[in-house]
PyMOL CGO cylinders between C-alpha atoms (Angstrom):
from pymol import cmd
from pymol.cgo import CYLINDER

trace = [
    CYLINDER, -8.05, -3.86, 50.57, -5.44, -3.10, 53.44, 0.3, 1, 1, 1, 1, 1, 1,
    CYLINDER, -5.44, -3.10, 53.44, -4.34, 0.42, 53.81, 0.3, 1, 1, 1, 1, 1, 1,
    CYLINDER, -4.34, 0.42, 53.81, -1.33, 1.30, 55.84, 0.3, 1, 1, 1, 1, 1, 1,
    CYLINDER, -1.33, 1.30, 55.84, -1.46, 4.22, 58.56, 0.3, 1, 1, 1, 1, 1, 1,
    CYLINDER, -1.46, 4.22, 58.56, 0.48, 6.07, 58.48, 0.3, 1, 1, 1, 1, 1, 1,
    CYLINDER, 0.48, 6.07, 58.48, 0.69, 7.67, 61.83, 0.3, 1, 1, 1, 1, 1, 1,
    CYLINDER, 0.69, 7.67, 61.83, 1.68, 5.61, 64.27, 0.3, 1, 1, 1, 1, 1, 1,
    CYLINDER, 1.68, 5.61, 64.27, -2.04, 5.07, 66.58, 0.3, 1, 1, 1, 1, 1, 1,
    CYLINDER, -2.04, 5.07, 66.58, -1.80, 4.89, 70.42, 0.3, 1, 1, 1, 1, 1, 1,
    CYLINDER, -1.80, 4.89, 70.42, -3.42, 1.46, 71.92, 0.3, 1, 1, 1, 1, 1, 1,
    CYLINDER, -3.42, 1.46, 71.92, -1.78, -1.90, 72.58, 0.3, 1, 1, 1, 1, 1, 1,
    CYLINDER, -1.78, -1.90, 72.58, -0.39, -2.87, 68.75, 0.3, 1, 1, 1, 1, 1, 1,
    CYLINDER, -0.39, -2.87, 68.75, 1.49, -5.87, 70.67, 0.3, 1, 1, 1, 1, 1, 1,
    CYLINDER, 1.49, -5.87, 70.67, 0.63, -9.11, 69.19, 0.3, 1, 1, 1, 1, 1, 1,
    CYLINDER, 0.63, -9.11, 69.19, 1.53, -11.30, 71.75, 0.3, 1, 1, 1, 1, 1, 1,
    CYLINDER, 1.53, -11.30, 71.75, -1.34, -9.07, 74.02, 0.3, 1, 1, 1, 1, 1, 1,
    CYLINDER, -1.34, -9.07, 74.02, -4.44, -10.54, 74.10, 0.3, 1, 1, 1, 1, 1, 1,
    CYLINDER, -4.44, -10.54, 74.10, -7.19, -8.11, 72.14, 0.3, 1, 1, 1, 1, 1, 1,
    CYLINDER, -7.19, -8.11, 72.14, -8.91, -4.93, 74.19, 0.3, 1, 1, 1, 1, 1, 1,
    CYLINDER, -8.91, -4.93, 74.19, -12.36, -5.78, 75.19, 0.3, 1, 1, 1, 1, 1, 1,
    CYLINDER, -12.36, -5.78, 75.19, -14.91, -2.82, 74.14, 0.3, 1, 1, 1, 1, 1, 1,
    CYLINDER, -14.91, -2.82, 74.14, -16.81, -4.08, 77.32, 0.3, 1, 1, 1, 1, 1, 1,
    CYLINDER, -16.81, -4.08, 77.32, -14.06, -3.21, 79.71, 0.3, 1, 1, 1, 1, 1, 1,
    CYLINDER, -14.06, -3.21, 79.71, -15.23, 0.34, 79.13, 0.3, 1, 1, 1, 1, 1, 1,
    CYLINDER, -15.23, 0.34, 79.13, -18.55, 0.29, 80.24, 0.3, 1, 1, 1, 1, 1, 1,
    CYLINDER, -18.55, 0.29, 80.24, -20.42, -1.31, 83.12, 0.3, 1, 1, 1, 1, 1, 1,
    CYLINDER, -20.42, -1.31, 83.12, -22.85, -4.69, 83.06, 0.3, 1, 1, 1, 1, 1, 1,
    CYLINDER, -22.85, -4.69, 83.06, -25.68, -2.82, 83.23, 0.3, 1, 1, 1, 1, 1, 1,
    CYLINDER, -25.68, -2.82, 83.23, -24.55, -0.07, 80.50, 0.3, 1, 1, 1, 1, 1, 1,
    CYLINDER, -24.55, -0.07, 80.50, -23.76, -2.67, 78.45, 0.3, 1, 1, 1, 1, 1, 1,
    CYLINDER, -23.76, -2.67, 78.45, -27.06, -4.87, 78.55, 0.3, 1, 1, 1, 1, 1, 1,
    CYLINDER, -27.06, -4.87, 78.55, -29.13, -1.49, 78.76, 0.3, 1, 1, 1, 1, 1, 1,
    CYLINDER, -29.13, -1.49, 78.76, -27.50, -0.84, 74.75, 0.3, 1, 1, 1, 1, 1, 1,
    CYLINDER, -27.50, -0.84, 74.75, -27.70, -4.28, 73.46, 0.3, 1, 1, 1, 1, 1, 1,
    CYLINDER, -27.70, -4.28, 73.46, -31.38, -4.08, 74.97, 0.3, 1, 1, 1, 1, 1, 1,
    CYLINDER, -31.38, -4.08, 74.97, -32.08, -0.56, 72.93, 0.3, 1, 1, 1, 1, 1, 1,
    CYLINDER, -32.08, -0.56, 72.93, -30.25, -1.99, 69.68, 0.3, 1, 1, 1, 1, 1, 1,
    CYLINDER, -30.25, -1.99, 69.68, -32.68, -5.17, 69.81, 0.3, 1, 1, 1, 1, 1, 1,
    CYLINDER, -32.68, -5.17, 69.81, -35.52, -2.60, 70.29, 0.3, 1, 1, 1, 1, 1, 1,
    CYLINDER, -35.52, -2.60, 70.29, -34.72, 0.11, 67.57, 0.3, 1, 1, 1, 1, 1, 1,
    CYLINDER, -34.72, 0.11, 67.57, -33.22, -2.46, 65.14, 0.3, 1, 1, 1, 1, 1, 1,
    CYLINDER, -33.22, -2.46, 65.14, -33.89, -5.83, 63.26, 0.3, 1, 1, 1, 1, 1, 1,
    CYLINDER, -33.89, -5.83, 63.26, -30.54, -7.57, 65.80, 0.3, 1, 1, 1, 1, 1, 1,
    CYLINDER, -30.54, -7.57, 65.80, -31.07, -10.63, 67.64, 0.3, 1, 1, 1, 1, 1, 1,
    CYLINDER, -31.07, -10.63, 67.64, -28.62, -10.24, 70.96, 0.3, 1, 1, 1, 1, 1, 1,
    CYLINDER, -28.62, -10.24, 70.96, -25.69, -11.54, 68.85, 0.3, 1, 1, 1, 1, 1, 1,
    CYLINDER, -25.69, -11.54, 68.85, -25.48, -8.57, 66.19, 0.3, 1, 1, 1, 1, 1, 1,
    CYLINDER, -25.48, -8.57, 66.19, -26.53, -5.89, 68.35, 0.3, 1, 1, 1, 1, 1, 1,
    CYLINDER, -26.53, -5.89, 68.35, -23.37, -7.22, 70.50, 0.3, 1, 1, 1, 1, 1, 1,
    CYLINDER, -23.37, -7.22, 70.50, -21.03, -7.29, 67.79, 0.3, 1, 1, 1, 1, 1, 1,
    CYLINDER, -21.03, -7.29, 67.79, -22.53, -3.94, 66.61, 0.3, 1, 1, 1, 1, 1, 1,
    CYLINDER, -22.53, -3.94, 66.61, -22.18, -2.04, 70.45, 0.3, 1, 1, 1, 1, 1, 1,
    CYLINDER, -22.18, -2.04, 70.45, -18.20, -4.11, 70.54, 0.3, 1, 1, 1, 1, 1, 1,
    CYLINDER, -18.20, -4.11, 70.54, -16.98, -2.21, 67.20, 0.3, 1, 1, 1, 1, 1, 1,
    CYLINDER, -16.98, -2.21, 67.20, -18.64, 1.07, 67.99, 0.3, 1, 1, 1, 1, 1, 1,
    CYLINDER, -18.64, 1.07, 67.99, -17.56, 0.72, 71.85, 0.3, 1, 1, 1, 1, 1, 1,
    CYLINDER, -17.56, 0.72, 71.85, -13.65, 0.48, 70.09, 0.3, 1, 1, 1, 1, 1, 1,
    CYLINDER, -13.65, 0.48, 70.09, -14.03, 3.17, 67.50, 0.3, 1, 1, 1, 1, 1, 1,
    CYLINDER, -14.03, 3.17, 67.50, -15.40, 5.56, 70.17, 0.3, 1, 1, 1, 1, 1, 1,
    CYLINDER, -15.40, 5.56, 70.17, -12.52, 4.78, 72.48, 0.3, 1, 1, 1, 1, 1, 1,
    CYLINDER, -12.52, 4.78, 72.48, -10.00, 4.83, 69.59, 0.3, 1, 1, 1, 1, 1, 1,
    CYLINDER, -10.00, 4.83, 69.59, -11.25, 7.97, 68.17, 0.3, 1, 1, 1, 1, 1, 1,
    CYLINDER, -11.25, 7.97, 68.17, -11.08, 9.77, 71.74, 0.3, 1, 1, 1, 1, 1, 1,
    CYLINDER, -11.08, 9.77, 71.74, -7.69, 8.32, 72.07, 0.3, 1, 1, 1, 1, 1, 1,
    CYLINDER, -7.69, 8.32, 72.07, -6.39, 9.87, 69.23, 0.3, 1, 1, 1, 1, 1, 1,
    CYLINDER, -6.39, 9.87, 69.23, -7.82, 13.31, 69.42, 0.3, 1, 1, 1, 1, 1, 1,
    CYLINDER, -7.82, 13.31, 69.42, -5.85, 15.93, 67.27, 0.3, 1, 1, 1, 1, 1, 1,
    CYLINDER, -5.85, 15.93, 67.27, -4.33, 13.67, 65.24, 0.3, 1, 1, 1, 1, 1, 1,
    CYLINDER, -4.33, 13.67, 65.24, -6.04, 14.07, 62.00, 0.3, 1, 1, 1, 1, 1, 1,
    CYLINDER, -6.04, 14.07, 62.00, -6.65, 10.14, 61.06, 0.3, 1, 1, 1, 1, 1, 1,
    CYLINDER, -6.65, 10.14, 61.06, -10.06, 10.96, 59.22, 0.3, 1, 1, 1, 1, 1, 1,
    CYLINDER, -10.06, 10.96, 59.22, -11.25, 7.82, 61.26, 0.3, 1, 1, 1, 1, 1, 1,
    CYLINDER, -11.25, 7.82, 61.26, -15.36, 6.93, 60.33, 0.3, 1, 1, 1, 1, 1, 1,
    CYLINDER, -15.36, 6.93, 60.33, -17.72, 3.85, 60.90, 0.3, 1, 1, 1, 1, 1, 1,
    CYLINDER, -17.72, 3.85, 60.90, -19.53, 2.39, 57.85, 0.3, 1, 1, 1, 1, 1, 1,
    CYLINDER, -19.53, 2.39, 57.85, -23.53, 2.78, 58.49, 0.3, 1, 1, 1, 1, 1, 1,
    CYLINDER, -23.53, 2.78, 58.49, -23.82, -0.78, 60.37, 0.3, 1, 1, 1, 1, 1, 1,
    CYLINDER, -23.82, -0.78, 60.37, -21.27, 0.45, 62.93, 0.3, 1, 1, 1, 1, 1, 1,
    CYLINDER, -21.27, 0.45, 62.93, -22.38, 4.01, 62.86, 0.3, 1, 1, 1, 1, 1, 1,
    CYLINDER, -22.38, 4.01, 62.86, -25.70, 2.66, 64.35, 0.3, 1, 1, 1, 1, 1, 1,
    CYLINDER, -25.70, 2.66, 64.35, -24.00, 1.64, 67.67, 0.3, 1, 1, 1, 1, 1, 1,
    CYLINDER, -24.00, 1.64, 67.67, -22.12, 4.41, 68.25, 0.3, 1, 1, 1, 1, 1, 1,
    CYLINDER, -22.12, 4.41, 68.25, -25.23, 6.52, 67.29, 0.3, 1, 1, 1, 1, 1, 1,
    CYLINDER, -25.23, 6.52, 67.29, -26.64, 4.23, 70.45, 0.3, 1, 1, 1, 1, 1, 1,
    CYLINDER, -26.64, 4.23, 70.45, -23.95, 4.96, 72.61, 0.3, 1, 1, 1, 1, 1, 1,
    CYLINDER, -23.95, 4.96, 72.61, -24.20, 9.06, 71.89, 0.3, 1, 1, 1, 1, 1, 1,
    CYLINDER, -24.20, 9.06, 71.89, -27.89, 9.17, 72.78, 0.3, 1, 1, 1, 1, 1, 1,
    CYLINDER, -27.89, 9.17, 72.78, -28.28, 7.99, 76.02, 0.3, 1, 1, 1, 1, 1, 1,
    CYLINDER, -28.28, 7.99, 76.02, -26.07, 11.20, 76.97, 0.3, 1, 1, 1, 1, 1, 1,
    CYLINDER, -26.07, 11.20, 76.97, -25.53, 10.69, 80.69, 0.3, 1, 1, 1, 1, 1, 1,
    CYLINDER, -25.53, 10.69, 80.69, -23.61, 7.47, 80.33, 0.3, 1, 1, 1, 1, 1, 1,
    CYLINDER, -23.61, 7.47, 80.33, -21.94, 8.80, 76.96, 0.3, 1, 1, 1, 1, 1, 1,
    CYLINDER, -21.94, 8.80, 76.96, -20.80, 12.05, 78.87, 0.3, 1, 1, 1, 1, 1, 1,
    CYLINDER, -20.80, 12.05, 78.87, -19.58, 9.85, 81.93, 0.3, 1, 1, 1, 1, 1, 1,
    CYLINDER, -19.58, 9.85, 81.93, -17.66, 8.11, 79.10, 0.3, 1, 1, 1, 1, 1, 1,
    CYLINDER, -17.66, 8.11, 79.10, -16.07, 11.24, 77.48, 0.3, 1, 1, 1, 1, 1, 1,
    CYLINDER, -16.07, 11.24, 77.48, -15.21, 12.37, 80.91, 0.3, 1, 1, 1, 1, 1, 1,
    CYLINDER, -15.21, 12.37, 80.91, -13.04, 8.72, 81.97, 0.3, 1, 1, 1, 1, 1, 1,
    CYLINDER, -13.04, 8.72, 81.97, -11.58, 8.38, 78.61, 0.3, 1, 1, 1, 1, 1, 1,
    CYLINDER, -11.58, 8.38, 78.61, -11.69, 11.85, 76.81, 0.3, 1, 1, 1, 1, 1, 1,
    CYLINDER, -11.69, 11.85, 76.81, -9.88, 14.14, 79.48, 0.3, 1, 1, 1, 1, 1, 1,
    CYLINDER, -9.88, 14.14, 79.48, -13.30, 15.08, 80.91, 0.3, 1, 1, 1, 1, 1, 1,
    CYLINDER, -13.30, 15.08, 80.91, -13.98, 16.27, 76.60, 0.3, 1, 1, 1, 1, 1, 1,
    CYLINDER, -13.98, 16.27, 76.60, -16.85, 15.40, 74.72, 0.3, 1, 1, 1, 1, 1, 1,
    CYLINDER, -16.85, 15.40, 74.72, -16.16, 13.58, 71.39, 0.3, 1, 1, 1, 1, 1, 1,
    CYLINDER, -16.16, 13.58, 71.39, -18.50, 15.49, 69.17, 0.3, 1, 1, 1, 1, 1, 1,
    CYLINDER, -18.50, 15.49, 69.17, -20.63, 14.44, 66.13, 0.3, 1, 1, 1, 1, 1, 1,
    CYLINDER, -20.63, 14.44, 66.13, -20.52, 16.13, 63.12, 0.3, 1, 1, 1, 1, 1, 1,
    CYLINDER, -20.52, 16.13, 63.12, -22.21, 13.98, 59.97, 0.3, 1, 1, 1, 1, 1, 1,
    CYLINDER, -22.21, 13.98, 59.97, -22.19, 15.30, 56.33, 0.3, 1, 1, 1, 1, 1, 1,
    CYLINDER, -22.19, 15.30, 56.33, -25.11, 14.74, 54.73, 0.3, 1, 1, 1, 1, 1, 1,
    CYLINDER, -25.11, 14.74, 54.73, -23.26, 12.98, 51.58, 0.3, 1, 1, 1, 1, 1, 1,
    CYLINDER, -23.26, 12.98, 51.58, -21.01, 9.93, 52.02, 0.3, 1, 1, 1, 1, 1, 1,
    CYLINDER, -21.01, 9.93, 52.02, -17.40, 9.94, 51.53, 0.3, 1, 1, 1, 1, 1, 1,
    CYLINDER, -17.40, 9.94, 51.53, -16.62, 7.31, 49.03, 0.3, 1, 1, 1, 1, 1, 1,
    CYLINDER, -16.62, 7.31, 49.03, -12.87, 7.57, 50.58, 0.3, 1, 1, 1, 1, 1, 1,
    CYLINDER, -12.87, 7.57, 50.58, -12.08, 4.21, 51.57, 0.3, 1, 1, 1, 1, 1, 1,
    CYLINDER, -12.08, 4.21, 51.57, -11.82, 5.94, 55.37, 0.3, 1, 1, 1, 1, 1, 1,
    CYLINDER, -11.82, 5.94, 55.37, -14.10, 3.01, 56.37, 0.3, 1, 1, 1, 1, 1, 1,
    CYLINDER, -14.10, 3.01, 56.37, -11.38, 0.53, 55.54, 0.3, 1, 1, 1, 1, 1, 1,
    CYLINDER, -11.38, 0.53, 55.54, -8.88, 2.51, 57.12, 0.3, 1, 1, 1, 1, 1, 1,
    CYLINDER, -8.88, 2.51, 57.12, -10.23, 2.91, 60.35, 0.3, 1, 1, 1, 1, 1, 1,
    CYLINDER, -10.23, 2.91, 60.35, -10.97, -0.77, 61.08, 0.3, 1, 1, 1, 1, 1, 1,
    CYLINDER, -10.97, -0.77, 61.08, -7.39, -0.75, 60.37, 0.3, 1, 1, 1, 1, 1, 1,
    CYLINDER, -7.39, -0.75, 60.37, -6.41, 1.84, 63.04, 0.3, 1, 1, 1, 1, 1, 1,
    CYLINDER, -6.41, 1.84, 63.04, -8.68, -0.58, 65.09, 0.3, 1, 1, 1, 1, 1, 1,
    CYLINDER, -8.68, -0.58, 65.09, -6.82, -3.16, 64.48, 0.3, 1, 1, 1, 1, 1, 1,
    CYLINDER, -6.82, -3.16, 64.48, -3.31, -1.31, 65.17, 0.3, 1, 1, 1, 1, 1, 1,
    CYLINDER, -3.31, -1.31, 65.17, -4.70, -0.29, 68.49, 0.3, 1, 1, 1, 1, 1, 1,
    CYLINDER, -4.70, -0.29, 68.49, -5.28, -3.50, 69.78, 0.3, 1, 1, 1, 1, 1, 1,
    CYLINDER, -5.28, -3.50, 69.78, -8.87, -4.27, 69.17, 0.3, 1, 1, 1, 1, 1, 1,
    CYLINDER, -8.87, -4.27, 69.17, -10.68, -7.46, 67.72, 0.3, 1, 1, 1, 1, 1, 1,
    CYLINDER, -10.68, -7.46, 67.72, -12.21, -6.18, 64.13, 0.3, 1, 1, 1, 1, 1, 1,
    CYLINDER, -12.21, -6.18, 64.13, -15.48, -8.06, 63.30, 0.3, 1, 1, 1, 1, 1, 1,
    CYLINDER, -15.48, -8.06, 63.30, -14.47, -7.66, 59.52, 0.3, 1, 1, 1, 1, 1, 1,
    CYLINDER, -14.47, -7.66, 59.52, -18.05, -8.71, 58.21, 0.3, 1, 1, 1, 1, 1, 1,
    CYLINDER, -18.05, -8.71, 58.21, -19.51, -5.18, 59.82, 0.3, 1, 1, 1, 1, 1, 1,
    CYLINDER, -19.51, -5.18, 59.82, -16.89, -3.25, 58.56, 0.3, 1, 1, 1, 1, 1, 1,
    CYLINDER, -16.89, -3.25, 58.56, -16.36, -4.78, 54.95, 0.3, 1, 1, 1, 1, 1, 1,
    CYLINDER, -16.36, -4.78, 54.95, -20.20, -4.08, 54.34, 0.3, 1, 1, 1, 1, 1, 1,
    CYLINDER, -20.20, -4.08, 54.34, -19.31, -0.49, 53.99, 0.3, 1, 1, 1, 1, 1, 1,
    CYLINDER, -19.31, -0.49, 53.99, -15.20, -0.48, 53.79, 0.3, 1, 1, 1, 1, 1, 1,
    CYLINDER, -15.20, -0.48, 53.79, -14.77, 0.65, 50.29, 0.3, 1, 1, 1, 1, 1, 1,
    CYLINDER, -14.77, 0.65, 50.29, -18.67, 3.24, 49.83, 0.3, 1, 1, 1, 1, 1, 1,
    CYLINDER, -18.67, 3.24, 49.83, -18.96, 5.42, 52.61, 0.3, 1, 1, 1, 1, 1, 1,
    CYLINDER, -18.96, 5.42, 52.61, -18.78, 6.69, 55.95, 0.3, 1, 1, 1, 1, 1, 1,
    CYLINDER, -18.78, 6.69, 55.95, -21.14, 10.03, 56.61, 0.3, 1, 1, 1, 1, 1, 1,
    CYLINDER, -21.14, 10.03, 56.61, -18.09, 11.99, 58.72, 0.3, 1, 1, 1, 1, 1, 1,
    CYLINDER, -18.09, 11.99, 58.72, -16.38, 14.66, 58.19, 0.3, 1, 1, 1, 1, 1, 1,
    CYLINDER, -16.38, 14.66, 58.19, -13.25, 14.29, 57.03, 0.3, 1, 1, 1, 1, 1, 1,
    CYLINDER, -13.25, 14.29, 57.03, -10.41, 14.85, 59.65, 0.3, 1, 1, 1, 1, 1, 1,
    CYLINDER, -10.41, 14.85, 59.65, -12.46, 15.67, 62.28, 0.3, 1, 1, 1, 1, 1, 1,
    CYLINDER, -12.46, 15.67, 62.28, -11.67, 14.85, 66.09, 0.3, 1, 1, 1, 1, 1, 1,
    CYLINDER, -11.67, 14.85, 66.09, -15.16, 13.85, 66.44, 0.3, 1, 1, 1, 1, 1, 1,
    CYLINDER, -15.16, 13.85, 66.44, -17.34, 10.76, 65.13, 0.3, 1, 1, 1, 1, 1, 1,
]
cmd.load_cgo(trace, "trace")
């Protein structure tokens, strides 16, 4: 299913660019630190918990670029785990918020029941749109069931 956005979403929608990398926006160390803790908490080998920290490092950054602008934007469960990964180790995800948020902390707010919305689907298409590589696999696991965010929330 493609669904078309339609607000236009800041990022680099240029084709010709090459894709954003989600591990531009942290360090080395960040980054091995959360593939580390993903390979601890969770059943990844070093190449899912990658691909898992790369689509929630591009929703974060996508959702704090388009603050106020209503998209209803939410990760399916698989992605949801990174960014969950992200959030908790709150130094580094305040530093974050700080260089890409205006210095404002993207906030979580879960529902306790899942949207069966197709909002999963959507936002790996406002991933897309704002320049990003989308892992489809990750996000077509959950695109068309659920996503446990609040509905047009600026937040995750």
């Amino acid at each position: 299913m493609t669904a078309v956005v339609e607000t236009p979403v800041r990022g680099n929608t240029n084709p010709l660019s090459p894709a954003r990398s989600p591990h531009d926006y942290i360090g080395d160390a960040q980054w091995a630190k959360l593939v580390g803790l993903l390979m601890r908490d969770y059943p990844f080998d070093s190449v899912m918990a990658e691909r898992v920290l790369g689509q929630a490092m591009a929703y974060l950054i996508t959702a704090m670029e388009n603050q106020g602008r209503g998209l209803g934007m939410g990760p399916g469960k698989i992605v949801d785990i990174g960014v969950h990964m992200v959030m908790l180790d709150t130094k580094a995800y305040f530093a974050l918020c700080d260089r890409y948020n205006g210095g404002s902390y993207l906030h979580h707010v879960p529902e306790v029941d899942m949207k069966r919305d197709g909002s999963v689907a959507r936002t790996a298409d406002i991933l897309a749109a704002a320049g990003w590589d989308v892992d489809q696999p990750l996000w077509a696991a959950d695109s068309s069931s659920c996503t446990p965010c609040r509905p047009g929330e600026d937040s995750h």
